[in-house]
C-alpha positions as CSV (number, residue, x, y, z in Angstrom):
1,X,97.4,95.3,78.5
2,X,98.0,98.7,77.3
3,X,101.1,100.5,78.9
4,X,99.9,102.1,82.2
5,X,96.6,100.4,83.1
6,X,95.7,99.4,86.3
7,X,96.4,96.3,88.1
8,X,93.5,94.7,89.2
9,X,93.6,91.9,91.3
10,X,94.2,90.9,95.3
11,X,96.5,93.8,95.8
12,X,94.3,96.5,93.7
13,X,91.4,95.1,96.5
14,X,93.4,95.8,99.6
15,X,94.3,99.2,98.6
16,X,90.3,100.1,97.9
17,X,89.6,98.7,101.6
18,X,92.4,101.0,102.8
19,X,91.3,104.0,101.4
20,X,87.5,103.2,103.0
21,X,88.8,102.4,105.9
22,X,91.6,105.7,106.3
23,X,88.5,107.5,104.7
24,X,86.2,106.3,107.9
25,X,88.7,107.0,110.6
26,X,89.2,110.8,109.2
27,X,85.8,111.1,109.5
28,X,85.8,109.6,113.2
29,X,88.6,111.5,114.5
30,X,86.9,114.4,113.1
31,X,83.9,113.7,114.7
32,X,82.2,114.6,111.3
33,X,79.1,112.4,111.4
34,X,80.2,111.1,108.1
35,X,82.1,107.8,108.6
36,X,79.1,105.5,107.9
37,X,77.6,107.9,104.8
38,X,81.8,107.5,103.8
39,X,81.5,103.2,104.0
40,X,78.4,102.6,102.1
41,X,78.8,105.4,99.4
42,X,82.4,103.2,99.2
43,X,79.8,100.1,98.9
44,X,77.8,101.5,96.5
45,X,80.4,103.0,93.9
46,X,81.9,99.2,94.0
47,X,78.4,97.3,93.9
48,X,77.8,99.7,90.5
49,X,80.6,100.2,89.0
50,X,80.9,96.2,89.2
51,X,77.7,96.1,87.4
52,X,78.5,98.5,84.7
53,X,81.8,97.5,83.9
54,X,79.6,93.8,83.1
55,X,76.8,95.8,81.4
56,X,78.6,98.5,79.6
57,X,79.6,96.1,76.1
58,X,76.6,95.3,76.0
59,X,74.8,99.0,76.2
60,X,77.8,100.3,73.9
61,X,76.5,98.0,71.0
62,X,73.3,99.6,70.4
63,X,72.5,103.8,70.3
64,X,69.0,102.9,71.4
65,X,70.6,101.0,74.6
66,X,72.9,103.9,75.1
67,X,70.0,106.4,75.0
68,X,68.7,104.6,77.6
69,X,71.3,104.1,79.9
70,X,71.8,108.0,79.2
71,X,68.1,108.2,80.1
72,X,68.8,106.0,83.5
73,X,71.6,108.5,84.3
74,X,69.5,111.3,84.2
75,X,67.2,109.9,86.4
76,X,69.3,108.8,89.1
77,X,71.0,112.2,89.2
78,X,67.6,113.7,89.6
79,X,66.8,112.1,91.9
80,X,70.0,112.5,94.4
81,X,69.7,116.1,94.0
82,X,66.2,116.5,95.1
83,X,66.8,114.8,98.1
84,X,69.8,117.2,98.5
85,X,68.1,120.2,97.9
86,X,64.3,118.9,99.4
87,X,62.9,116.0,99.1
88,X,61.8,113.4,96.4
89,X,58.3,114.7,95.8
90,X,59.4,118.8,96.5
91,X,62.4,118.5,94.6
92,X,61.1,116.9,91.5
93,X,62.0,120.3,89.3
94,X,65.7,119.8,90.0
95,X,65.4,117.8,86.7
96,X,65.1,121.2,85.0
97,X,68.1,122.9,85.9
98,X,70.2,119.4,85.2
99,X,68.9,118.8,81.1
100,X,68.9,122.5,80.9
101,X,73.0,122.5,81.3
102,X,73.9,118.8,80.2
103,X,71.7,118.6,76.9
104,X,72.6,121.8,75.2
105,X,76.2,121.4,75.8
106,X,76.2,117.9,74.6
107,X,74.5,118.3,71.7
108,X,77.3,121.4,70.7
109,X,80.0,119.0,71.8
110,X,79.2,116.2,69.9
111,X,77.1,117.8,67.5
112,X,80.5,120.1,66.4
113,X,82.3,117.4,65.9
114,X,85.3,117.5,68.6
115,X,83.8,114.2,70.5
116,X,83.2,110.9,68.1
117,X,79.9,110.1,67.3
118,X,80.4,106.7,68.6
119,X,78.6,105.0,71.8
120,X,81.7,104.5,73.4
121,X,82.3,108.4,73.6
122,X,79.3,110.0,74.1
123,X,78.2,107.8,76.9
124,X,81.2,108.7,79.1
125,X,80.7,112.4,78.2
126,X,76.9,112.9,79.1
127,X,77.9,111.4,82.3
128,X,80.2,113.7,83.1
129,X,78.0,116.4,82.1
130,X,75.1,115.2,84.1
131,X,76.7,114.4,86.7
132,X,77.9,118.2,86.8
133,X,75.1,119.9,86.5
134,X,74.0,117.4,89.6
135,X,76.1,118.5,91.2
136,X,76.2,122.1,90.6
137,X,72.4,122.1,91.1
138,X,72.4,120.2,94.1
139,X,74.7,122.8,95.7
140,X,73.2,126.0,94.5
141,X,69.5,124.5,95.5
142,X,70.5,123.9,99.0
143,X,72.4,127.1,99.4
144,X,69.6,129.2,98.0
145,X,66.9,127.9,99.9
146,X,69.0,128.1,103.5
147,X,70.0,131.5,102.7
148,X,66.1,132.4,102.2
149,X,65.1,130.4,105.3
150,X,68.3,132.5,107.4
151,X,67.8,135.5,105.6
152,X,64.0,135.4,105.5
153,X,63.2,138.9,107.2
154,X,65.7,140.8,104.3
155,X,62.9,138.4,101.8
156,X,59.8,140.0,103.8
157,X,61.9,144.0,103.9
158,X,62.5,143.5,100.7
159,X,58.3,142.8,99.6
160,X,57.6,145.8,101.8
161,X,59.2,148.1,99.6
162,X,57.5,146.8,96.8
163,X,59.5,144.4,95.3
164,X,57.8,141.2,93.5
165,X,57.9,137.8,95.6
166,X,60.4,136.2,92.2
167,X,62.6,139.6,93.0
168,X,63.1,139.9,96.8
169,X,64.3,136.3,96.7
170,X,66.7,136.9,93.8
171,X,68.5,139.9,96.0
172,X,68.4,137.1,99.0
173,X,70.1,134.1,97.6
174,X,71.8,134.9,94.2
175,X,74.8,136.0,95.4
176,X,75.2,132.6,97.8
177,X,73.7,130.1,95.0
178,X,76.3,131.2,93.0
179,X,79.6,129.9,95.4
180,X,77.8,126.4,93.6
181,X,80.4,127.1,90.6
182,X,83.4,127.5,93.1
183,X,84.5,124.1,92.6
184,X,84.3,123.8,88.9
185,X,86.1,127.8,88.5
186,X,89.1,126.5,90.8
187,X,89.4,123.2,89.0
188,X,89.3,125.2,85.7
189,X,91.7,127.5,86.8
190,X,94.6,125.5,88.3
191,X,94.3,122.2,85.7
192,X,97.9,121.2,84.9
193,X,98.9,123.3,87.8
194,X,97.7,121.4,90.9
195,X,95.7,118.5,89.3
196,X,95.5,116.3,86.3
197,X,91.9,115.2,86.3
198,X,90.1,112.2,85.0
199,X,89.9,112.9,81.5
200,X,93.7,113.5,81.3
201,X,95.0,110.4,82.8
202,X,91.8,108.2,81.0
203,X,93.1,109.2,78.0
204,X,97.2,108.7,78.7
205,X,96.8,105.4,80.6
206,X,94.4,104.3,77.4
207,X,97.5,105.0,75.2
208,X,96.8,108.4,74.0
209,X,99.6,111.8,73.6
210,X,99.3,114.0,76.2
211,X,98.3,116.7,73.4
212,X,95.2,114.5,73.0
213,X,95.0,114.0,76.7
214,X,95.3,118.1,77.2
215,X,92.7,118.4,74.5
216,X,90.0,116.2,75.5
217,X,90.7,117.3,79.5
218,X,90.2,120.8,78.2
219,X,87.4,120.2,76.4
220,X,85.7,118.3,79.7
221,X,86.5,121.5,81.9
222,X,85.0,124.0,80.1
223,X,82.0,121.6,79.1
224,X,81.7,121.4,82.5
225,X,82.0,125.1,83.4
226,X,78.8,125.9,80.8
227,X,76.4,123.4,82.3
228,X,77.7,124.2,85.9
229,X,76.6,128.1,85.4
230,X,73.4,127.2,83.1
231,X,72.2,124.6,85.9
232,X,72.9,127.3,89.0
233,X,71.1,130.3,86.9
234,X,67.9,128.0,86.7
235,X,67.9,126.4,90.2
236,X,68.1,130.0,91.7
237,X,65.2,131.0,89.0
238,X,63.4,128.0,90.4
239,X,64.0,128.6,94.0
240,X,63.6,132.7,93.2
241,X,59.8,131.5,91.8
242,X,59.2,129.0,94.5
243,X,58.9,126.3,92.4
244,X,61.7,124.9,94.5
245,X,61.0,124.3,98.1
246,X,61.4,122.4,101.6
247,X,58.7,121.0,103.6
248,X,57.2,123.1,106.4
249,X,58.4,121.4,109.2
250,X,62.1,122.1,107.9
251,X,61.4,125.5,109.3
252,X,60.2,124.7,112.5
């Protein structure tokens, strides 16, 4: 066992129930609403990661497996944030905004040569992408279309003094849609300072320097950063050219 690695066994499975449970009574005191949501997300993330951890030699031995897995990423992240920002069937286009940001920055990261070109680096690294630009897009969709549901009379002002329909809604929700890159700006700005993400202590408690852990964390943040901002500029285009939208009775 390399120096550092987790522990897993009866102890390493009390701790996880812990942190569900002090997770689930946070929520409860809090009256947040959240405490069940908290439990079987907790579920899920064990129930999959479970399965991966028994799937993931096998996908690792072939580039046409990996593609696919890649593939079943994409999909899944897809998706969640369509039901975030809309709905399944409304919020189909959210897989724009998502390839738009992951695949172009993959390709430069692996394609430049910093990441191996080896299965068993760029799997981990398109997730992390992907599930980025999910995330970014999921938050930028649903804050763009509230703020053009809330702000809906400055839309309609705004087409009365001639602007286009794509235009009024750009003034309405840009500046909101863009908080969506909040989380990944602080994270950038105070790595080392007030956390050591996942990257960083994947790559020291796999046995790596912490130059090479510094690198590869660095790499991951500002990897991050690009398709964050690309995935945000499209959803609000999308949202802007009501290609993104809620169902009716949303606004009732």
């Amino acid at each position: 066992m390399a120096q550092g690695a987790l522990t897993v066994g009866p102890v390493y499975a009390v701790v996880l129930i812990v942190l569900v449970l002090l997770a689930a009574l946070a929520t409860a005191a809090g009256r947040l609403e959240a405490g069940r949501a908290v439990v079987t997300a907790s579920v899920r993330a064990v129930l999959q990661l479970g399965i991966v951890s028994l799937l993931i030699a096998a996908v690792l031995r072939s580039w046409w497996a990996t593609a696919g897995f890649i593939g079943l990423m994409l999909l899944v992240a897809a998706a969640t944030s369509a039901r975030r920002v809309s709905t399944l069937r409304r919020g189909r286009l959210v897989v724009l905004p998502i390839v738009a940001g992951a695949l172009p920055v993959g390709v430069i990261v692996v394609a430049a040569g910093p990441v191996p070109r080896t299965t068993i680096a760029v799997l981990p690294i398109a997730g992390i992408l992907i599930g980025g630009a999910m995330t970014a897009t999921s938050l930028a969709g649903r804050r763009a279309l509230d703020e053009l549901h809330n702000r809906h009379g400055e839309y309609e002002a705004a087409l009365a003094l001639g602007f286009l329909p794509r235009d009024a809604a750009l003034e309405v929700v840009r500046p909101t849609a863009a908080r969506a890159l909040v989380p990944a700006l602080d994270q950038t700005r105070t790595v080392g300072l007030v956390t050591l993400p996942g990257a960083f202590v994947g790559v020291l408690l796999g046995g790596g320097s912490a130059v090479q852990a510094g690198a590869t964390q660095l790499l991951v943040l500002l990897a991050l950063l690009a398709v964050e901002a690309i995935a945000v500029a499209v959803t609000v285009e999308l949202v802007a050219a009501g290609a993104l939208r809620r169902p009716f009775s949303e606004f009732l």
